[in-house]
Backbone bond lengths (Angstrom), bond angles and torsions (degrees), N, CA, C in turn:
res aa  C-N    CA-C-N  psi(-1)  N-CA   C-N-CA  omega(-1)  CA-C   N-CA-C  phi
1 X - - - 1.463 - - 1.528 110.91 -
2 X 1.141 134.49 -41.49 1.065 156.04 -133.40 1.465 99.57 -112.68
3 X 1.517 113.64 -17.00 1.702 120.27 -175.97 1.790 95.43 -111.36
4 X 1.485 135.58 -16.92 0.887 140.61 123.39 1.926 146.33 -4.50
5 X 1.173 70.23 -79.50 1.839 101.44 161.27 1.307 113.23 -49.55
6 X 1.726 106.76 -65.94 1.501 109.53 170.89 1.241 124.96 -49.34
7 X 1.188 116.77 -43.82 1.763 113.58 179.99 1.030 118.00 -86.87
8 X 1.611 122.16 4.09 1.563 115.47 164.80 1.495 97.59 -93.46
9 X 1.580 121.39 -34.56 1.560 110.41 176.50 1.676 122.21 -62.35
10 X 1.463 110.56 -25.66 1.553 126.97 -179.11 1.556 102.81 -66.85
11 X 1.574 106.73 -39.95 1.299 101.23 -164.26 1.754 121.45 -77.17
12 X 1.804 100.92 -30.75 0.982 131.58 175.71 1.837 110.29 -46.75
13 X 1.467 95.12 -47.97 1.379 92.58 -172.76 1.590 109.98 -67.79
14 X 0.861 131.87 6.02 1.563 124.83 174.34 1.159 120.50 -91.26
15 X 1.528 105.95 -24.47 1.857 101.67 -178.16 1.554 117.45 -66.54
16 X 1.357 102.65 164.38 1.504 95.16 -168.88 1.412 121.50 -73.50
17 X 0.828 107.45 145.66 1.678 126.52 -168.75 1.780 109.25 -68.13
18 X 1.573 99.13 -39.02 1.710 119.68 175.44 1.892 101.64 -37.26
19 X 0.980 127.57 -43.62 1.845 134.44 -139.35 1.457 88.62 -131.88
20 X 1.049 107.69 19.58 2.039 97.60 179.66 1.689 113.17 -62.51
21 X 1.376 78.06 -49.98 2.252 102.11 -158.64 1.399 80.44 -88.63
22 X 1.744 148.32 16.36 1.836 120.93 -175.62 2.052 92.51 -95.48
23 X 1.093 92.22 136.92 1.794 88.43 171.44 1.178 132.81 -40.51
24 X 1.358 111.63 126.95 1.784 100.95 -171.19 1.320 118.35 109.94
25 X 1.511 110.97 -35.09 1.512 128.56 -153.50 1.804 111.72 -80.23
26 X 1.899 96.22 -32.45 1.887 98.49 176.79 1.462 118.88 -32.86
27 X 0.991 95.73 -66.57 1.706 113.65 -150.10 2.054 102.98 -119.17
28 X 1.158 86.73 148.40 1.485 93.04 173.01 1.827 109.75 -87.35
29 X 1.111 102.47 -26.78 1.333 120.37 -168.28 1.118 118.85 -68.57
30 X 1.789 122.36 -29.78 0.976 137.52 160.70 1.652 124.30 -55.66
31 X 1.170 103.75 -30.17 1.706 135.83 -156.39 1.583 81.02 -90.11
32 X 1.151 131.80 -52.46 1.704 137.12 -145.74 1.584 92.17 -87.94
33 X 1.644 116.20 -48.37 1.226 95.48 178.98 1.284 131.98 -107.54
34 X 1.447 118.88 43.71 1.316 141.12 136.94 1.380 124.11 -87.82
35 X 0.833 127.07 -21.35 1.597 148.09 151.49 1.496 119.27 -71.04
36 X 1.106 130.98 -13.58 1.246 132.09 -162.89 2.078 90.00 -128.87
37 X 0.968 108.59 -27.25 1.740 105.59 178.50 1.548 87.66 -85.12
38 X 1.563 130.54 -35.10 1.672 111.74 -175.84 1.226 116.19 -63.37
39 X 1.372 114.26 -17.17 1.732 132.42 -160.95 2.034 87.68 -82.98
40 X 1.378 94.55 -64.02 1.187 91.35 -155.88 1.874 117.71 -71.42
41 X 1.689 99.96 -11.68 1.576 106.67 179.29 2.138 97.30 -55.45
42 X 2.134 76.38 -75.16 1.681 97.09 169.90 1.609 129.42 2.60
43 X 1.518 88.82 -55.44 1.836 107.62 -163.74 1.637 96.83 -100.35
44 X 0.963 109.60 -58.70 1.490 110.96 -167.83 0.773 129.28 -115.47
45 X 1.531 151.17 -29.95 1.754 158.86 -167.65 1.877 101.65 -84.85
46 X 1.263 100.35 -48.57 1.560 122.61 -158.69 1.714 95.81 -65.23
47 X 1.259 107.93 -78.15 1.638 124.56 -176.80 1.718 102.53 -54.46
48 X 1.437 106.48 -13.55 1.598 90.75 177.03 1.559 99.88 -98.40
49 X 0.762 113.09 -17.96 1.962 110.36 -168.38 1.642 109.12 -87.94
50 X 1.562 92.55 -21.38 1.494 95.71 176.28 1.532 137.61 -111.15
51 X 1.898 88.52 19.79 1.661 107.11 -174.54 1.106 117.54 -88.33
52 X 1.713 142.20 16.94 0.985 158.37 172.22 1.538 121.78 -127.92
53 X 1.596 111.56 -0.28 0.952 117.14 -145.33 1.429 99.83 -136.13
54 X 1.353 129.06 147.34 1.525 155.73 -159.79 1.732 100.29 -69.18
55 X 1.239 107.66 118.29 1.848 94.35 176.17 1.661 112.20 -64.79
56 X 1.210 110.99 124.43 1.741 111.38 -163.11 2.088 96.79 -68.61
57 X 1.250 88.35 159.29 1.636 112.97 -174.35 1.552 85.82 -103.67
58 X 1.637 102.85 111.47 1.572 109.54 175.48 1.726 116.05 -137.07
59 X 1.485 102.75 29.70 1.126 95.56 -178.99 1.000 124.20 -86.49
60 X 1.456 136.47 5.28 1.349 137.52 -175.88 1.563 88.60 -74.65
61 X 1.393 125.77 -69.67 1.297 144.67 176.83 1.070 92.93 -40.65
62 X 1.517 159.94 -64.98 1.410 131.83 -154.46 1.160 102.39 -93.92
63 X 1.475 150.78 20.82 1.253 166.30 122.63 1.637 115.04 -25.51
64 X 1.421 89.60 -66.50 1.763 114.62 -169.42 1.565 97.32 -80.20
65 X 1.537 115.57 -40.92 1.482 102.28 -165.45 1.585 99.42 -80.08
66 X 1.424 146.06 -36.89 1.136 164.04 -178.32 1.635 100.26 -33.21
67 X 1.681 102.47 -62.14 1.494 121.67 -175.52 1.372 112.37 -63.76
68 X 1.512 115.17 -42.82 1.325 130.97 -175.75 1.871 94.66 -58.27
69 X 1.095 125.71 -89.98 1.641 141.57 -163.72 1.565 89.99 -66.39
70 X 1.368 150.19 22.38 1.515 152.90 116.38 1.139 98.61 -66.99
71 X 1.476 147.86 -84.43 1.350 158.27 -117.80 1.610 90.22 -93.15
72 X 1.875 129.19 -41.14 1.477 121.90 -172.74 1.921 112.40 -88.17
73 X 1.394 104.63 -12.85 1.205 123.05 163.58 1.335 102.28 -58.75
74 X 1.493 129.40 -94.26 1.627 131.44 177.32 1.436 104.39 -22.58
75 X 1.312 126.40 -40.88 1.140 123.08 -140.22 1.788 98.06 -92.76
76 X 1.323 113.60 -23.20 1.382 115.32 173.57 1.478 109.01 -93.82
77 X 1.928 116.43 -21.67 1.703 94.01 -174.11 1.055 97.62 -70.85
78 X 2.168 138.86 -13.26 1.330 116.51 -142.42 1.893 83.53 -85.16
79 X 1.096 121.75 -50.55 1.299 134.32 -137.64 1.565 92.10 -87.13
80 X 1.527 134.21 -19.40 1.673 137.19 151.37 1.716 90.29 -47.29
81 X 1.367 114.36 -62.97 1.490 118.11 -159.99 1.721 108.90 -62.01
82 X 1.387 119.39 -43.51 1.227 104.27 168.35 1.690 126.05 -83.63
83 X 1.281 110.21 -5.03 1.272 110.99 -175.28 1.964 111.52 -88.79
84 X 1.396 90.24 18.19 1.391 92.77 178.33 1.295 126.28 156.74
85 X 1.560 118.87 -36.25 1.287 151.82 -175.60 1.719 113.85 -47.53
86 X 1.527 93.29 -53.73 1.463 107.52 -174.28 1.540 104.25 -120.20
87 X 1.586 116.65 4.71 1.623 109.06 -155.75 2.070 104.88 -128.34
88 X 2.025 101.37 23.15 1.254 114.86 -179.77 1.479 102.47 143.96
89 X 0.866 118.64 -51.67 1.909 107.02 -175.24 1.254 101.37 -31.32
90 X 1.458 103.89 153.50 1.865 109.03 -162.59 1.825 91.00 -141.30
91 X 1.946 113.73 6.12 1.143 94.66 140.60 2.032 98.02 76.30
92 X 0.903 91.24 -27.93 1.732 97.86 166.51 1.598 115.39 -114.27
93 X 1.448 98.51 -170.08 1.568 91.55 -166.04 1.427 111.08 -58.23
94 X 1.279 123.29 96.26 1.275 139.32 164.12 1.359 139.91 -76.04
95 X 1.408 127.49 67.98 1.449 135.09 -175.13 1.375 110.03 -29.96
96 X 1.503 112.04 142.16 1.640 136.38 -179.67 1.646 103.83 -59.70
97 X 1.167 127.29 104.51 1.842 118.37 155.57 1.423 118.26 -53.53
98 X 1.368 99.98 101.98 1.385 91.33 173.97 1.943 107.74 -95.64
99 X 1.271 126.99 28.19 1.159 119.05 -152.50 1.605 104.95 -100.13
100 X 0.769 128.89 -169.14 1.512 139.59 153.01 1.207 119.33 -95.21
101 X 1.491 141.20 32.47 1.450 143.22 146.97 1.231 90.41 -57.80
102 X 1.519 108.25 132.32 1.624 133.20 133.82 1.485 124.43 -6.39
103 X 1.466 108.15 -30.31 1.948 107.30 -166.35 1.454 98.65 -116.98
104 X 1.525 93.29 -9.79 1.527 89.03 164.74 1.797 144.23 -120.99
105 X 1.571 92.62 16.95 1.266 120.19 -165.35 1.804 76.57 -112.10
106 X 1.275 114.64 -27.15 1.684 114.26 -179.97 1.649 124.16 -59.62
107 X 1.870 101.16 -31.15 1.304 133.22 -153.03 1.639 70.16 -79.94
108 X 1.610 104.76 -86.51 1.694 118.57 -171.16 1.119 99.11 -4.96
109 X 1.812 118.61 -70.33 1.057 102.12 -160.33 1.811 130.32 -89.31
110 X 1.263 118.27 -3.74 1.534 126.30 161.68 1.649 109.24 -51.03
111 X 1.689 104.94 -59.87 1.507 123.27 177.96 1.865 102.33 -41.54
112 X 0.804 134.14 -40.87 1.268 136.87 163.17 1.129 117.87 -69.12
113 X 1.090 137.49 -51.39 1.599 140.86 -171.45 1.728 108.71 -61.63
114 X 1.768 96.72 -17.19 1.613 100.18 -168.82 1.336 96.52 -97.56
115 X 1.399 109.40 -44.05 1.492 112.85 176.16 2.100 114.67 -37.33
116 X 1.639 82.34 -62.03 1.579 98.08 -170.85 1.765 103.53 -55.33
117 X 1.338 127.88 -16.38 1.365 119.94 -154.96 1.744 90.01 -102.57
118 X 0.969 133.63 2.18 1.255 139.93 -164.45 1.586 93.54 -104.43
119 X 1.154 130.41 -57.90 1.505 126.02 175.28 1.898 111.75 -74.10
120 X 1.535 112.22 -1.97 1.303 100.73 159.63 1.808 108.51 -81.12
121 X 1.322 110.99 -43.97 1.549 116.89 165.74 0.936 113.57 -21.15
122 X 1.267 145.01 -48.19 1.459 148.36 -176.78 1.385 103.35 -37.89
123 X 1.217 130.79 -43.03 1.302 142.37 -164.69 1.478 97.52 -56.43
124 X 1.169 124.62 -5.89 1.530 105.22 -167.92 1.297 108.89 -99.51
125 X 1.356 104.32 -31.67 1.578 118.56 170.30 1.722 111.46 -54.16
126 X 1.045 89.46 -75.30 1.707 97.63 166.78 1.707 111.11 -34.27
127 X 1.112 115.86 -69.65 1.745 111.96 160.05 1.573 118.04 -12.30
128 X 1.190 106.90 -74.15 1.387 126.50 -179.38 1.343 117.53 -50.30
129 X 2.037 119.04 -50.65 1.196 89.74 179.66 1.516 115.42 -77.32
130 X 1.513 114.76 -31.68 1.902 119.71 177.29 1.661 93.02 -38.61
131 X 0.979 129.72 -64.04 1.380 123.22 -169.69 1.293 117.48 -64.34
132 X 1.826 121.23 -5.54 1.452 115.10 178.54 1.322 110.13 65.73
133 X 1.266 120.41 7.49 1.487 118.01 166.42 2.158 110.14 -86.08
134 X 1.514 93.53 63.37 1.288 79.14 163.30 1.524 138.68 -70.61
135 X 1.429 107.83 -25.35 1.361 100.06 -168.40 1.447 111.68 -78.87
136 X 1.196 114.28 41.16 1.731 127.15 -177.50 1.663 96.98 -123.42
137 X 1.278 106.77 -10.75 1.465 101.94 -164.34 2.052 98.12 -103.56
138 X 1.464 101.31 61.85 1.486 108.11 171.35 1.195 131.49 -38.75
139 X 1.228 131.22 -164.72 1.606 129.30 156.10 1.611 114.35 -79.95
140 X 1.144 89.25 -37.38 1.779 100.68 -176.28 1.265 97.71 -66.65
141 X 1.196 112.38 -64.66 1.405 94.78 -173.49 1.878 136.76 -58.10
142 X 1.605 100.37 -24.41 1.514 102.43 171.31 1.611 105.88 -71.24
143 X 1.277 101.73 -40.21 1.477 97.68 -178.97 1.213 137.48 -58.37
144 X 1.544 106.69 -26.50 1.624 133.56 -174.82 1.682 93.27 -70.74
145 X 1.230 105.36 -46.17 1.533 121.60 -162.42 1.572 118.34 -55.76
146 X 1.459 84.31 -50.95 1.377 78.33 179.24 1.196 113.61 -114.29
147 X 1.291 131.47 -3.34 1.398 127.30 -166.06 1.589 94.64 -80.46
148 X 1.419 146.81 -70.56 1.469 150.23 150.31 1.296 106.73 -0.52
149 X 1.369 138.88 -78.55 1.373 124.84 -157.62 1.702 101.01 -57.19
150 X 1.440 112.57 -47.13 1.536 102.30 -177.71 1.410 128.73 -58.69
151 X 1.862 99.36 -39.68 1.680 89.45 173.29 1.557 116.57 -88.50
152 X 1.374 131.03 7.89 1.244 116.36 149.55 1.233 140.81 -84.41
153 X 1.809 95.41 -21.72 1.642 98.18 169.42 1.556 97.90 -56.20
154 X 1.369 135.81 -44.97 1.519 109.66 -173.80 1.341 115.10 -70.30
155 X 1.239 148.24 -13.33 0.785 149.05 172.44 1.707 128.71 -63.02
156 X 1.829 87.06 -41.27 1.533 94.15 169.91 1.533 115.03 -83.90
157 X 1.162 111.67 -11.11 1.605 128.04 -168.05 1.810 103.11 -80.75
158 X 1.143 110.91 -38.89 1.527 116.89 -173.09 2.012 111.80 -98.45
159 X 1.772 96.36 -36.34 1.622 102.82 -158.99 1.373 96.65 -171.94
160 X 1.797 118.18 84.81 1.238 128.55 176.20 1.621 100.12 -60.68
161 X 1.059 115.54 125.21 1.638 106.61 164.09 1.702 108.07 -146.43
162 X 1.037 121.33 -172.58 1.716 127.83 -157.61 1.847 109.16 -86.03
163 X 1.104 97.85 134.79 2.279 101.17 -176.29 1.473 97.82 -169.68
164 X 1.191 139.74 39.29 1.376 125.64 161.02 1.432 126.64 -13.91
165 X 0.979 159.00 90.72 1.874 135.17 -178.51 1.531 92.37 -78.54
166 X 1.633 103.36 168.61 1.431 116.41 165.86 1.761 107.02 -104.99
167 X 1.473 102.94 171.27 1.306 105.97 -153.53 1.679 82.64 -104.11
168 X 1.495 141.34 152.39 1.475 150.30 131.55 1.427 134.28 -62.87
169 X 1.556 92.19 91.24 2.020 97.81 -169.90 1.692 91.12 -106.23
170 X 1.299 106.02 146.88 1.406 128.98 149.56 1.910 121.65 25.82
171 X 0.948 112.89 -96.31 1.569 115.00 -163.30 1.098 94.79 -96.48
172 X 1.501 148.44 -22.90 1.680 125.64 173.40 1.543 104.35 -119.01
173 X 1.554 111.56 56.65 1.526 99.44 165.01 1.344 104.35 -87.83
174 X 1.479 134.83 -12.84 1.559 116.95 151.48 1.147 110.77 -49.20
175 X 1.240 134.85 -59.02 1.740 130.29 -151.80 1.842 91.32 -57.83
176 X 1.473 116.31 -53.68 1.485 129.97 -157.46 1.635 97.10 -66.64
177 X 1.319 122.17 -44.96 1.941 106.85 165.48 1.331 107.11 -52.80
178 X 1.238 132.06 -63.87 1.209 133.01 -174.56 1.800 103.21 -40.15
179 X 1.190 107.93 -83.68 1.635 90.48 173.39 1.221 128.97 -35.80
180 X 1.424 130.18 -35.74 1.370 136.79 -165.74 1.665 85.18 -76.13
181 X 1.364 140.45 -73.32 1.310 151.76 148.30 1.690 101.08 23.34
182 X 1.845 99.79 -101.41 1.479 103.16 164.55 1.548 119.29 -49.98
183 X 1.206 155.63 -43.84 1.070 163.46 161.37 1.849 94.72 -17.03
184 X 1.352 117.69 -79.51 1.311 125.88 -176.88 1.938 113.99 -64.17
185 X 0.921 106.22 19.14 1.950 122.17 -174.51 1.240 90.29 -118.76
186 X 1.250 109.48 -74.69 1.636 120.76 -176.02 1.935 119.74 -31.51
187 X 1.691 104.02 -51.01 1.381 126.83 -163.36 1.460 88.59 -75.42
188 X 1.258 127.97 -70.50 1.691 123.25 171.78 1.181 125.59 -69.65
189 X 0.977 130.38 5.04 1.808 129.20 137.48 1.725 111.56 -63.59
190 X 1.349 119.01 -47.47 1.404 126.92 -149.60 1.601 95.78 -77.17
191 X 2.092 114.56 -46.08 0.833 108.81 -153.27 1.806 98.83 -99.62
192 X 1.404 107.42 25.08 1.606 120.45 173.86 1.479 101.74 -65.65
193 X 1.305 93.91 -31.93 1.707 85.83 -153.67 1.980 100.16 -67.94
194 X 0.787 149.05 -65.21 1.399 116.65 171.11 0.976 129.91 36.10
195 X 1.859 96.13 -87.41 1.523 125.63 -177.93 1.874 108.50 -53.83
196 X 0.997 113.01 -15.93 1.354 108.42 -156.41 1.610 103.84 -110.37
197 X 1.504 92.20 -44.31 1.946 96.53 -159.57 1.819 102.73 -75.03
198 X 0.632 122.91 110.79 1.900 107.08 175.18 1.492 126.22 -56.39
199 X 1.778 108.03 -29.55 1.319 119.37 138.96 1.380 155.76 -56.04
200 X 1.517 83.34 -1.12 2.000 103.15 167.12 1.308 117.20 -83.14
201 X 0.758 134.15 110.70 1.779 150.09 148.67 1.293 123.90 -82.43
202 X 0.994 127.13 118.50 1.498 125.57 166.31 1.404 107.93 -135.01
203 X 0.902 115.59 133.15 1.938 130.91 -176.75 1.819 106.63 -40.08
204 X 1.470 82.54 -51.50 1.973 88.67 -167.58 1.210 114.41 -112.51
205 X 1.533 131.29 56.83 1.515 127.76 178.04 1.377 137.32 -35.08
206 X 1.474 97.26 -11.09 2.103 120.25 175.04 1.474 88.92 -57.32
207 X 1.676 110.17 -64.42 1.233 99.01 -152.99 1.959 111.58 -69.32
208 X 0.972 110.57 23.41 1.387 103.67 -161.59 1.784 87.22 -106.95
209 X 1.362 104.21 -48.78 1.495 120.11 -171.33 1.931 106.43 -60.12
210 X 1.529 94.30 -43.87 1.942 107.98 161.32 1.272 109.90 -33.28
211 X 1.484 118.62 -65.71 1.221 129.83 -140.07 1.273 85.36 -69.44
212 X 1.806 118.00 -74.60 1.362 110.70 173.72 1.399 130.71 -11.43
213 X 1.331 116.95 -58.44 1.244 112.44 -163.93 1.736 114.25 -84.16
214 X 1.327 110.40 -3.60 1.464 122.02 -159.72 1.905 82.77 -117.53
215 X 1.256 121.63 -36.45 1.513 98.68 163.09 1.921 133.32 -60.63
216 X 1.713 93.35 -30.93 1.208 100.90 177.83 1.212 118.75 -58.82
217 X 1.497 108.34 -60.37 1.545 132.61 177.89 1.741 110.72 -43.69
218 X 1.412 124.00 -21.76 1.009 108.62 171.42 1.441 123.11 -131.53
219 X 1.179 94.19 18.37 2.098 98.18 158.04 1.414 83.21 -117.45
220 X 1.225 140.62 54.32 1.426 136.66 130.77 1.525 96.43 -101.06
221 X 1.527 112.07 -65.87 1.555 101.81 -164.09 1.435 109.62 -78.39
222 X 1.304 139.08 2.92 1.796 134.35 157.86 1.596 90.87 -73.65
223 X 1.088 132.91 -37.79 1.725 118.15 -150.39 1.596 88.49 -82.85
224 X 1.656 109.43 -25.18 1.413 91.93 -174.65 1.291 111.83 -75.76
225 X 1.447 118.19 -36.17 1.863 118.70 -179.15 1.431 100.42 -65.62
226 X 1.294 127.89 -38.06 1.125 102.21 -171.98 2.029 137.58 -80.88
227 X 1.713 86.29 -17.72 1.170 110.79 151.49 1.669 125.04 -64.14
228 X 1.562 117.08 -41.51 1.281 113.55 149.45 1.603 152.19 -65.93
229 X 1.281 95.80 -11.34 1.444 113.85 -161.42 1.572 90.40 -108.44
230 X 1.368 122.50 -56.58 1.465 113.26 -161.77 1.797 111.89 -131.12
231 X 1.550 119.51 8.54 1.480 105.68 151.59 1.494 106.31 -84.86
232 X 1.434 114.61 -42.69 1.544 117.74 -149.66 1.615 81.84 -96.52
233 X 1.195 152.51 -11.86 1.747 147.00 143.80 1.434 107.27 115.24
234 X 1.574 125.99 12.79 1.491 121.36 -166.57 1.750 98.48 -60.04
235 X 1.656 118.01 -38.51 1.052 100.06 -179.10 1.889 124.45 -116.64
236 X 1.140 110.53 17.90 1.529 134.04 153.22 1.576 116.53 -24.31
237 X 1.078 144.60 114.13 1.642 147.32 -172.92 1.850 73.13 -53.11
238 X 1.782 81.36 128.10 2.198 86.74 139.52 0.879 111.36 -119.21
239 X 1.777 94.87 151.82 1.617 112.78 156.72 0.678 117.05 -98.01
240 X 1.731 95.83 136.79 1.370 141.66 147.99 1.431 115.95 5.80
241 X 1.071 156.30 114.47 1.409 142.60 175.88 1.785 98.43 -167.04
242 X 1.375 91.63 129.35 1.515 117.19 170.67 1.450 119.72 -120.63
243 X 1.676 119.84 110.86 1.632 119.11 -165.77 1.156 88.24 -138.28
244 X 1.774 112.33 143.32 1.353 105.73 142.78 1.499 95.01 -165.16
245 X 1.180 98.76 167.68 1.656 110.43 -144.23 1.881 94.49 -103.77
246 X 1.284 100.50 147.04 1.259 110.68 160.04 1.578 136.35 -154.70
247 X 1.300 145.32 83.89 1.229 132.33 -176.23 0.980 69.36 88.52
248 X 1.737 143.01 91.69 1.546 147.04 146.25 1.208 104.17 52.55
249 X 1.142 154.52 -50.77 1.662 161.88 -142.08 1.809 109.91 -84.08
250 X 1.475 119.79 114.36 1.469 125.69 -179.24 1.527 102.86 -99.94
251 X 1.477 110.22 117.19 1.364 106.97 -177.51 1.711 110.24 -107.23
252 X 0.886 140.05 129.28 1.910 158.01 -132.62 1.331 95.82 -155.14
253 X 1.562 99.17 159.24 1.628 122.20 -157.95 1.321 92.52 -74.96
254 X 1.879 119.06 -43.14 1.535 105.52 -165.69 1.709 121.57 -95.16
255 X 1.433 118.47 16.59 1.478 132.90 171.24 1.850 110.43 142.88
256 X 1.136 95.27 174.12 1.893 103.61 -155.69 1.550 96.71 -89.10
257 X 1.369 123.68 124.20 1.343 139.06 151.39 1.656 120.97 -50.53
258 X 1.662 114.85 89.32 1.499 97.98 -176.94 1.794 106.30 -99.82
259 X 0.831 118.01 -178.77 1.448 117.66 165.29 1.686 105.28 -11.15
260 X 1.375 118.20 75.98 1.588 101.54 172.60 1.438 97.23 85.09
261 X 1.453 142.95 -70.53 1.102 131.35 -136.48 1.278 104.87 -121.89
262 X 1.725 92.89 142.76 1.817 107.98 172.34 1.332 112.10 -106.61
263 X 2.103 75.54 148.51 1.418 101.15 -171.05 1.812 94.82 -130.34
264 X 1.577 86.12 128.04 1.644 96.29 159.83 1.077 131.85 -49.64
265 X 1.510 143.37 137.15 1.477 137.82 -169.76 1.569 117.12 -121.20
């Protein structure tokens, strides 16, 4: 146990020093059990407090919060984009700044702002069960939920670097899997190069091997929602359609089915 300890304290000392004092940032432990009370509200506290109880009317609130995590979204791709994106990243194997330049004490702190906006996300879960909309509360989605804030807090903890996600509104959350889709192709293509360049270095190769395995893991389970949701049509707009049969005859919104033949109505 005690040889344990040491190599989480050995390891500890490497993360960056930049994000020590940002909230959240001490302890991992802190991080785990806020994540681990969302698990357990999610699954169990939530659905029990609310099994007697009226699904709450929260749309004013998911109105404001909707706009809010739109408006802090922009607000982190711009400052990903100036903190490097558009202002020198070369997009190839690109070593971590660990320095105190200005654009990169900027990064530190975006890499956090994305981190931190990921444990406001939670809120959506929580949404869902107050609203008794569990059957929205998938695997993918608990998993997405919480599994991300933890492996990016290490990420920002050791080597803040650039991952915007996009947010899922209304009528193009197909288009937004699809990006999320390529999104996770894109990230393990980029961060292949490692494996490839002999001139790649990166301090912490775990996290490279992470990413891998946390990209796989989830263009398996998007390919599966999206294979569920919109080849096989669970979530496809329906139409409207009113039939019912009488004396052989199916009568429909756009004219009357007689023997074989339509008639306008």
């Amino acid at each position: 146990m005690e040889g344990i300890v040491t190599m989480y304290q050995d390891f500890m000392k490497k993360a960056d020093p930049r994000i020590a004092d940002y909230p959240l940032m001490q302890s991992p432990f802190l991080v785990m059990g806020i994540l681990l009370g969302y698990v357990y509200f999610v699954l169990s506290l939530g659905p029990r407090l609310m099994a007697n109880r009226k699904p709450l009317n929260l749309k004013k609130f998911m109105v404001l919060y909707n706009f809010f995590l739109v408006g802090l979204s922009l607000y982190i791709v711009y400052e990903f984009l100036m903190a490097g994106w558009l202002t020198g990243y070369t997009w190839r194997c690109d070593p971590v700044d660990f320095s105190q330049d200005p654009k990169a004490l900027r990064m530190v702190s975006v890499a956090w702002l994305f981190v931190f906006s990921k444990f406001i996300e939670l809120t959506d879960t929580v949404i869902f069960v107050l609203r008794k909309k569990n059957e929205q509360v998938t695997f993918l989605h608990l998993f997405h939920h919480s599994v991300l804030p933890w492996s990016w807090w290490w990420g920002a903890k050791f080597g803040p670097a650039a991952g915007p996600a996009f947010q899922k509104y209304l009528w193009w959350k197909k288009h937004i899997t699809a990006i999320q889709l390529a999104q996770f192709v894109i990230v393990s293509v980029h961060i292949s190069q490692y494996y490839f360049m002999p001139n790649c270095q990166y301090q912490f190769p775990i996290f490279i091997h992470l990413i891998w395995i946390y990209g796989t893991i989830f263009f398996i389970l998007f390919s599966n929602f999206w294979y569920q949701s919109y080849t096989k049509g669970k979530r496809l707009p329906r139409v409207p359609q009113q039939a019912a049969q009488h004396n052989g005859s199916s009568i429909h919104e756009n004219g009357t089915v007689t023997n074989g033949k339509v008639k306008a109505n």
